[in-house]
C-alpha positions in Angstrom: 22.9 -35.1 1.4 25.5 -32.2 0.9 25.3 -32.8 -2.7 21.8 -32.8 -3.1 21.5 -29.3 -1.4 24.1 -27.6 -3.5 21.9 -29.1 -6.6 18.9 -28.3 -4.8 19.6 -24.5 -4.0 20.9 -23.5 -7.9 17.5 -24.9 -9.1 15.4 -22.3 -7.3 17.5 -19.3 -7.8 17.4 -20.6 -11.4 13.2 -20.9 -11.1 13.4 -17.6 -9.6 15.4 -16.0 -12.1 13.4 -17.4 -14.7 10.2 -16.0 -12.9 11.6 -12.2 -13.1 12.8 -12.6 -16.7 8.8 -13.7 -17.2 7.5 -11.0 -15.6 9.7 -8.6 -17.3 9.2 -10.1 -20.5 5.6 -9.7 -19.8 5.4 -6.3 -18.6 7.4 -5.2 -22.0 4.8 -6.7 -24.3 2.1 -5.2 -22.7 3.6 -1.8 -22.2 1.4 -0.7 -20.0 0.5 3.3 -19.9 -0.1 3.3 -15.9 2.5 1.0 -13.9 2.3 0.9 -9.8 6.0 0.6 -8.2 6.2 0.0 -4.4 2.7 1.4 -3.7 3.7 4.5 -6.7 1.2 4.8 -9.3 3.1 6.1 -12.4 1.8 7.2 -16.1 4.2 6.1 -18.2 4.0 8.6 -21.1 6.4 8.1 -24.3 7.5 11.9 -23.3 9.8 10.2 -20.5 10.0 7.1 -20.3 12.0 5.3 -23.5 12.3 2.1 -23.3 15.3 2.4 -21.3 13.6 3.6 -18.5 10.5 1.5 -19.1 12.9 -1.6 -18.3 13.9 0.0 -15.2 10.6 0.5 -13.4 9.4 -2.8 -14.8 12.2 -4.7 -13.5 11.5 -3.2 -10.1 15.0 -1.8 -10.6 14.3 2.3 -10.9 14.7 4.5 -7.6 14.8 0.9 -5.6 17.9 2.1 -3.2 16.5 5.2 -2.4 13.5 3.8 -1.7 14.5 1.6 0.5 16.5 4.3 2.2 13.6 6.7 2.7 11.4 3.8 3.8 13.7 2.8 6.6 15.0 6.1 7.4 12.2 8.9 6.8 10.2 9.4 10.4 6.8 11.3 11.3 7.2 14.9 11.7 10.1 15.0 9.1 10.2 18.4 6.4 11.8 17.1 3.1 13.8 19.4 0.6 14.3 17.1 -2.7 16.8 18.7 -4.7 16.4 16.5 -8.1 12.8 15.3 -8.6 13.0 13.7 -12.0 9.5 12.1 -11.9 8.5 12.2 -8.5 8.5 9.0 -7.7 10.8 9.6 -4.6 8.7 12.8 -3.7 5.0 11.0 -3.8 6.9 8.1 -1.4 7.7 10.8 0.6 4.4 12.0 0.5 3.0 8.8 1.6 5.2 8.8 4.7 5.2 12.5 6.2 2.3 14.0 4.0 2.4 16.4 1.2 2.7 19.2 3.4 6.3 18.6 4.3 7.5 17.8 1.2 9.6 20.6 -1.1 10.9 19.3 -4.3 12.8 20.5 -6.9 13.1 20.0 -10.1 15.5 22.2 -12.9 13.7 20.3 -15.9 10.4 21.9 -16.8 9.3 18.9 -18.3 10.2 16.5 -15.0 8.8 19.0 -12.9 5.7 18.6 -14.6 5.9 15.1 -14.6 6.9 15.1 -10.8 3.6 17.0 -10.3 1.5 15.1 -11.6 2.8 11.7 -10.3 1.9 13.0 -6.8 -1.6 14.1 -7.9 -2.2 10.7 -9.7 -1.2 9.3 -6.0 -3.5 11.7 -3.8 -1.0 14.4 -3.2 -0.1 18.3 -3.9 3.4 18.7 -2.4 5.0 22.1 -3.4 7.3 20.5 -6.7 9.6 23.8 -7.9 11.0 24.3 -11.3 14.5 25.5 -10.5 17.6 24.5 -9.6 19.5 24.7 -6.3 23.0 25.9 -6.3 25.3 28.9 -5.3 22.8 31.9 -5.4 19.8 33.1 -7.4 19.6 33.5 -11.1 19.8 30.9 -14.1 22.0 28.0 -14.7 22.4 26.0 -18.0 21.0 22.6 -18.0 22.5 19.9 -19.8 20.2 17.4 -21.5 20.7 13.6 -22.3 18.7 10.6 -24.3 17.4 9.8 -21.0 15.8 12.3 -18.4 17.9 10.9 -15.5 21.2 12.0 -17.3 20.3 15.6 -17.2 22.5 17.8 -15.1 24.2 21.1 -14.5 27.7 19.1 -15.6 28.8 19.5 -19.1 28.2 16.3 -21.1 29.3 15.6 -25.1 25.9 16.1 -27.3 23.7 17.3 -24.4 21.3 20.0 -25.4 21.5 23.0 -23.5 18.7 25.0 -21.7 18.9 28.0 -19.3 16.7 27.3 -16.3 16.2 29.2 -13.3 17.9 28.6 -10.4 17.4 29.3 -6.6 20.2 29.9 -3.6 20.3 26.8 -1.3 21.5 28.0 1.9 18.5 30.8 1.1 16.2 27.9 1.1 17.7 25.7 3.6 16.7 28.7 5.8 13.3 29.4 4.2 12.2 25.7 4.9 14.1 24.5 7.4 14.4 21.0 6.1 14.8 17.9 8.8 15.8 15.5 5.6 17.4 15.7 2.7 17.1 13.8 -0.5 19.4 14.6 -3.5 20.2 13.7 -7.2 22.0 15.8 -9.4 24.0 13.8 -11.8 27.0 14.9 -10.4 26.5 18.8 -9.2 25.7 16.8 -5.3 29.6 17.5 -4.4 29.7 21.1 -5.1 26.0 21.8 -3.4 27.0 20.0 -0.2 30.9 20.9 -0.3 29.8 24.6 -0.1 26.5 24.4 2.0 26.4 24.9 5.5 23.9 22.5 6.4 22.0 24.0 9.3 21.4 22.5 12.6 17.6 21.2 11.7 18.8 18.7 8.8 18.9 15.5 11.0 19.7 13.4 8.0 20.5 13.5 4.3 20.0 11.0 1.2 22.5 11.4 -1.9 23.1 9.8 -4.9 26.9 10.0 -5.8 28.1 9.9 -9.2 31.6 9.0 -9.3 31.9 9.0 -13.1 31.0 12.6 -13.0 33.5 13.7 -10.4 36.6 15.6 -10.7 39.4 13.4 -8.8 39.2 14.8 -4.8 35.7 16.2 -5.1 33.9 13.3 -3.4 36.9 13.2 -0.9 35.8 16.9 -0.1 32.2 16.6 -0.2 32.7 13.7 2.5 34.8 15.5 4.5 33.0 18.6 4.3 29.8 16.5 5.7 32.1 14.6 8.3 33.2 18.1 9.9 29.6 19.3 10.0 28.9 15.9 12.0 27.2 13.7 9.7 27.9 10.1 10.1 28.0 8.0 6.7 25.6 5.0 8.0 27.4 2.3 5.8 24.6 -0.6 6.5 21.8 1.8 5.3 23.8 2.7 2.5 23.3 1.0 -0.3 25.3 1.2 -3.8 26.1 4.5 -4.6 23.3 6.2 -2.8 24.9 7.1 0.7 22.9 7.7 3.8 23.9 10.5 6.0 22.6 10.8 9.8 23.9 13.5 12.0 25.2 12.6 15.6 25.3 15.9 17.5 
């Protein structure tokens, strides 16, 4: 009887393997121009999404972990600064959840930003979607620009194109907006924004996506206990890969 279980279970993980592989297969051939992810209508234009990324939202694969994150975590009454739109995808979800009202995003890359915006229109929604950077104080910062729009970032990277964006202080609008929730990705410029920020006393929580491979040795030790000492507890069953869920518990 054991046997036949152990035979049993490989044979539909295999069947349901095989089902994905079809459905990703499928979704590839017909390479559709509008694709809906976890209730996110998105138009698919050549301008941003290769094939790389194509593969991604197909698969179910792109933005899944913080989705899941903002779905369990994000609550009524809730005002969202989003420091990293890319696409909006995580910004419409948002939108969905608290209304567009409450949602700030930003977005350095003029072309993402426009692309942010009208994924939330396409979905019902006019949240305020800013082309600029967050960072240290107001000005302009250099972007740098990869094959794919979710490499781009303030870091240096070999045989990135360069742009000067603007770029906005964030503790000037962590005051203006008084976020209650935070959700960040910025390809590796997250430790220096929060290592430096004073997160005020309204931020109840914060989502991040950590990039490891982008990090200085010691800087995610410092961004972690930098949030630790402001009392932000790293909820480690929320968390999921390398996008870290922060709660504060006083």
């Amino acid at each position: 009887m054991g046997r036949r279980l152990e035979l049993i279970f490989p044979a539909r993980e295999i069947g349901r393997l095989l089902r994905r592989n079809w459905a990703l297969a499928y979704r590839e051939t017909l390479a559709p121009r509008h694709f809906e992810l976890g209730g996110v209508r998105l138009r698919l234009d050549p301008s941003w999404a290769t094939p790389t990324v194509r593969q991604h939202i197909y698969a179910g694969q792109y933005e899944d972990q913080e989705r899941r994150i903002i779905d369990a975590t994000l609550r009524l009454g809730d005002r969202v600064l989003e420091v990293g739109a890319g696409a909006g995808y995580i910004t419409t979800r948002a939108c969905q959840i608290v209304g567009a009202e409450n949602v700030t995003a930003y977005e350095a890359n003029p072309a993402m930003a426009a692309v942010a915006t009208e994924t939330a229109a396409l979905n019902g929604f006019s949240p305020a979607v800013i082309n600029a950077a967050l960072g240290e104080h107001d000005g302009e910062t250099t972007l740098h620009f990869g094959a794919e729009f979710w490499s781009t970032s303030r870091l240096p990277a070999r045989g990135a194109r360069e742009l000067r964006v603007p770029m906005r202080s964030f503790a000037a609008e962590l005051e203006r907006l008084a976020p209650t929730y935070l959700q960040i990705d910025v390809e590796g410029a997250e430790a220096a924004l929060l290592r430096e920020a004073k997160l005020p006393e309204c931020v109840r929580a914060l989502t991040v996506e950590l990039h490891p491979q982008r990090l200085a040795p010691g800087e995610m030790r410092a961004m972690l206990a930098s949030l630790l000492e402001a009392g932000f507890n790293l909820d480690l069953e929320t968390t999921g890969g390398l996008v870290a869920f922060f709660e504060r518990t006083h």
